[in-house]
C-alpha positions in Angstrom: 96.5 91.5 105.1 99.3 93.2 106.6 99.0 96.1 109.7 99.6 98.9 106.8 97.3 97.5 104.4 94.2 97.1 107.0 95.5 100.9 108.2 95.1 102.2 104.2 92.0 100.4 103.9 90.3 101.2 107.4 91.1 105.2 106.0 89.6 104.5 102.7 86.5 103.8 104.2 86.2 106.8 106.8 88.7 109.2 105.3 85.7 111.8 104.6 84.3 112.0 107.8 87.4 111.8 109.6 88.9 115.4 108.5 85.0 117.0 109.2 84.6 119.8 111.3 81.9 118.1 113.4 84.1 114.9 113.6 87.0 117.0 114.6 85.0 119.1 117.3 84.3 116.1 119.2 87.7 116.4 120.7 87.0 119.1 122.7 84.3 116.9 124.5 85.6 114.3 127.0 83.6 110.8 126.7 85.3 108.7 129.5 87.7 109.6 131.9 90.5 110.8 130.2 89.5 110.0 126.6 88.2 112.3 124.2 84.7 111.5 122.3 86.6 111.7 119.5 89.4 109.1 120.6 86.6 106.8 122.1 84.6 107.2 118.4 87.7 106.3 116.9 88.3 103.3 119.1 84.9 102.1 118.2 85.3 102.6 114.6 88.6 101.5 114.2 87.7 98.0 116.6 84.3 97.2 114.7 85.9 97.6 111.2 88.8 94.7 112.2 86.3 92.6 113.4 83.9 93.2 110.2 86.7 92.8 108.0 87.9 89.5 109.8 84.8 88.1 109.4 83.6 88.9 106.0 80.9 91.7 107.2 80.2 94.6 106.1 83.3 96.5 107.4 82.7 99.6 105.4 79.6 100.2 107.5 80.6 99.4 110.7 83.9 101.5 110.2 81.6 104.8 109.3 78.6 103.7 111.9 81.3 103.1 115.1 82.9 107.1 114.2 79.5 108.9 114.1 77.6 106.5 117.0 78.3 109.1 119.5 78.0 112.5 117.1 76.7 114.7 120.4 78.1 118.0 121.7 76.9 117.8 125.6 78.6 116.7 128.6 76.1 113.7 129.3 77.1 113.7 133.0 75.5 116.8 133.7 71.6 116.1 133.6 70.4 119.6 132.5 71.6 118.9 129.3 69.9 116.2 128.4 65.8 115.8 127.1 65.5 112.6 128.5 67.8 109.5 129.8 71.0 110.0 128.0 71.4 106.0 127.2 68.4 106.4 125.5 68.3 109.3 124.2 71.8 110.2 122.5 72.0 107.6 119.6 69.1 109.6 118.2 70.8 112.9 118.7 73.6 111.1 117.4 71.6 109.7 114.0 70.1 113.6 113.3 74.0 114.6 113.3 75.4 112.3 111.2 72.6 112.9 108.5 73.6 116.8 108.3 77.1 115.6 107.0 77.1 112.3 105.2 74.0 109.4 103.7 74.0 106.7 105.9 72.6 103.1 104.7 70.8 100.9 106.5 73.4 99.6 108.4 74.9 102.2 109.4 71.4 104.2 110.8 70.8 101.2 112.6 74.4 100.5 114.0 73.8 104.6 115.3 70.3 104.0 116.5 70.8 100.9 118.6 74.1 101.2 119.7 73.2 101.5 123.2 70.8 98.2 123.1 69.1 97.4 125.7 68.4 100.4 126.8 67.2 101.3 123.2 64.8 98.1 123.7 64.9 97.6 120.1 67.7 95.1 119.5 70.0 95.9 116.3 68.7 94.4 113.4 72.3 93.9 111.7 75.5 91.8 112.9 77.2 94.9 112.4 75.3 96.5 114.8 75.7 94.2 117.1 79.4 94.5 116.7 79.2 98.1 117.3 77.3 97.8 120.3 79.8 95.3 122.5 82.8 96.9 120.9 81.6 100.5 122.4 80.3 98.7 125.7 84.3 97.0 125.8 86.0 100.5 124.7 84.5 102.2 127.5 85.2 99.7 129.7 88.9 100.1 128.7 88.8 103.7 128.5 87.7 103.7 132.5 90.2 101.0 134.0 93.0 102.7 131.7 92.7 105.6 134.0 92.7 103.7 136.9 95.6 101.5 136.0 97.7 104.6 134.9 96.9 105.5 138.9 98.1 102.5 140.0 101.3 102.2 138.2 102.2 105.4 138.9 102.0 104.9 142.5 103.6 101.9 142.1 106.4 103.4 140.7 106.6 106.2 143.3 107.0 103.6 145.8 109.7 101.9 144.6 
């Protein structure tokens, strides 16, 4: 399947949420660094549904699951914001939001529920969710040493 065709199908299957006002108001929150909850959600979503579909997984799911994973409105840096340890804590914050504006299937409350495995303890049940998991783990990762590299070239640059 071509670039387009994967693009057209990736929106078919997370076209409803995407355009949501809760979806769209993760924007204005900043996840890592320089990228938006929103833009990290997406990464997640977008990542997990190529792999699914690659491998002949449940795609539809992983798509939906890797937008809402992180469905929380406060700035988990700052520990007065938080009930508890925020690794633990905010996939289930998370899950309760995602309920108020679409059904989620099995899959999918998993994927939510244990994407920050192990601190959840409970290890996913689903391969989805277990793609959801190292695909947010690897986004972030990127998300922070994009930063960084932007530094660095920059300066490189300025030095030349």
């Amino acid at each position: 399947m071509d670039e387009d065709s994967l693009l057209a199908e990736y929106k078919a299957c997370v076209g409803d949420l995407l355009g949501h006002e809760m979806i769209q108001k993760l924007d204005d929150h900043m996840q890592h660094c320089e990228t938006s909850r929103l833009q990290h959600s997406i990464n997640v979503s977008y990542y997990s549904f190529l792999i699914c579909y690659r491998m002949g997984w449940d795609y539809r799911s992983a798509a939906r699951a890797g937008l809402l994973h992180d469905l929380f409105f406060y700035d988990w840096r700052t520990k007065k914001c938080i009930r508890s340890n925020h690794a633990a804590w905010h996939p289930r914050v998370a899950y309760d939001n995602a309920k108020k504006i679409t059904e989620l299937n099995k899959v999918e409350k998993d994927a939510i529920l244990k994407h920050m495995w192990p601190c959840t303890i409970v290890p996913p049940r689903y391969i989805e969710s277990y793609v959801i998991t190292f695909v947010d783990k690897l986004s972030a990762v990127f998300e922070v040493a994009e930063r960084k590299y932007v530094k660095v070239a920059r300066r490189a640059v300025a030095q030349s």
